[in-house]
Structure formats: C-alpha cells, structure tokens
C-alpha positions as CSV (number, residue, x, y, z in Angstrom):
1,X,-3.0,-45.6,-8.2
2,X,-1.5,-42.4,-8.9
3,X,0.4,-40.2,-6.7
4,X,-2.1,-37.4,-6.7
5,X,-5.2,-39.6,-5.4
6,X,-2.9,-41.1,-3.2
7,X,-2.0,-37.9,-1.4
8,X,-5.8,-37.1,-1.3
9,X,-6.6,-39.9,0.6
10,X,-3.8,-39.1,2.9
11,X,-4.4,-36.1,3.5
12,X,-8.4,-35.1,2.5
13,X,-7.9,-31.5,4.9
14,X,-5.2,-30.0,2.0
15,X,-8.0,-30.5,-0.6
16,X,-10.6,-28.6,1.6
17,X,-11.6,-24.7,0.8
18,X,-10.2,-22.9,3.4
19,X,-11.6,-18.9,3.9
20,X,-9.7,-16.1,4.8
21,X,-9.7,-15.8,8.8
22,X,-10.9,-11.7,9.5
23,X,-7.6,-10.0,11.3
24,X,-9.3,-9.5,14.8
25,X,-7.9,-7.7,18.0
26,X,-7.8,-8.9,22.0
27,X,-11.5,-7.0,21.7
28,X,-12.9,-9.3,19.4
29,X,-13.0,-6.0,16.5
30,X,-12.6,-7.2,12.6
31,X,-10.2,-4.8,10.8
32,X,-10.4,-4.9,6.7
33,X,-9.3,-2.7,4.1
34,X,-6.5,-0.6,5.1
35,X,-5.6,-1.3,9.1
36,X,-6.4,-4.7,8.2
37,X,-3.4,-4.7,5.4
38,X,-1.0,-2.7,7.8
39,X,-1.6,-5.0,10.6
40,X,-0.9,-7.6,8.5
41,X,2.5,-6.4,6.3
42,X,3.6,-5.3,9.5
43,X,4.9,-8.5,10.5
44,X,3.2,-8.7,14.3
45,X,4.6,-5.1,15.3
46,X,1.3,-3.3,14.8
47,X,-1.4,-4.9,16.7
48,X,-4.1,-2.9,17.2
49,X,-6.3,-0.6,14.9
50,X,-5.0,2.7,16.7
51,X,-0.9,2.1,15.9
52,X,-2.3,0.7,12.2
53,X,-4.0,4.4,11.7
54,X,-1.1,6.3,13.3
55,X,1.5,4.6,10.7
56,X,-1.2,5.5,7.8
57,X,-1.1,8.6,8.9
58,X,2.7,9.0,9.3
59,X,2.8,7.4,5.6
60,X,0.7,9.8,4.1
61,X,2.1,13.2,5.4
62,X,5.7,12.2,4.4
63,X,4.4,11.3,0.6
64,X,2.7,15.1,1.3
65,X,5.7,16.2,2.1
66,X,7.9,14.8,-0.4
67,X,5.0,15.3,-3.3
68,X,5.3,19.4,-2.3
69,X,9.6,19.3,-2.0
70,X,8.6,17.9,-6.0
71,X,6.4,20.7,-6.9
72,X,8.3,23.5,-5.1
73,X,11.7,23.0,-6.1
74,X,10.2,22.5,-9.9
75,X,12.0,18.8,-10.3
76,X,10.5,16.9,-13.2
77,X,9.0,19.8,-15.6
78,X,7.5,22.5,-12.7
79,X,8.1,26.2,-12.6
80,X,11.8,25.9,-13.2
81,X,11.7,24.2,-17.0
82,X,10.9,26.7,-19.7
83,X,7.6,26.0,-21.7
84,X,8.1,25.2,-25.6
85,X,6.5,28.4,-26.7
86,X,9.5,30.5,-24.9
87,X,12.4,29.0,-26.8
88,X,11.2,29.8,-30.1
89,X,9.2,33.1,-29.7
90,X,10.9,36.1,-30.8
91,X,9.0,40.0,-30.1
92,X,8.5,42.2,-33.3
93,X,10.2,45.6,-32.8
C-alpha cells in the first residue's frame, strides 16, 4: 500500500471539497467583494462592514490626493516637461 492511499484512509476529511465559508458579522450580514476582502486582509482589526467602508474610503482619498500632488507638480511628463515639437521648432523672421 502506498503512502498516499494510506493517508486517505486516515484521514478521508483532507480529501473532502471544502467551500469558502461567507465573512459574516455578530448580525448574521454576508459581506463579499470589497468589505469582504478588507475585513479579511485586515487581520481581525476591522470587524464590521461600517470600519471596512471607512478604511475604503480613507484608501481612496489619499490615492486622490497623491494622484493630484502627481498631476500638479508636473512629475512624470505633466505641464513642467517640454513637448517634442518645442525643442526643434524655430519662428521664420
């Protein structure tokens, strides 16, 4: 007998599909999608849907923040780089 059909018969529950439990909340509610993921990746810090929207939200006003010190201050080819057109173009008296 090989080790493999061995361990099956010892142990028949590791063999057995197992589906994803829902994330639920002291209410009974099912979060998915995005709460459900923050909830989740917290680690056990965020526990309930309202926390998990409130650090979504926190997340996406400093990347709107950060996205308009990028297109303000002209980092990475904004206002401040000159175009290609510029460097070579020369007026006619």
């Amino acid at each position: 007998m090989d080790l493999l059909s061995q361990y099956k018969q010892e142990h028949p529950e590791a063999f057995q599909d197992k589906k994803a439990v829902p994330l639920t909340d002291e209410y009974g509610r099912v979060y998915t999608g995005m709460i459900g993921l923050v909830m989740r990746l917290s680690g056990g810090r965020i526990r309930d849907g309202r926390t998990a929207s409130y650090a979504l939200l926190a997340a996406a006003a400093v990347i709107v923040v950060i996205a308009l010190y990028f297109f303000i201050s002209g980092i990475g080819g904004g206002a401040g780089a000159p175009l290609p057109y510029e460097q070579t173009y020369q007026p006619k008296p």
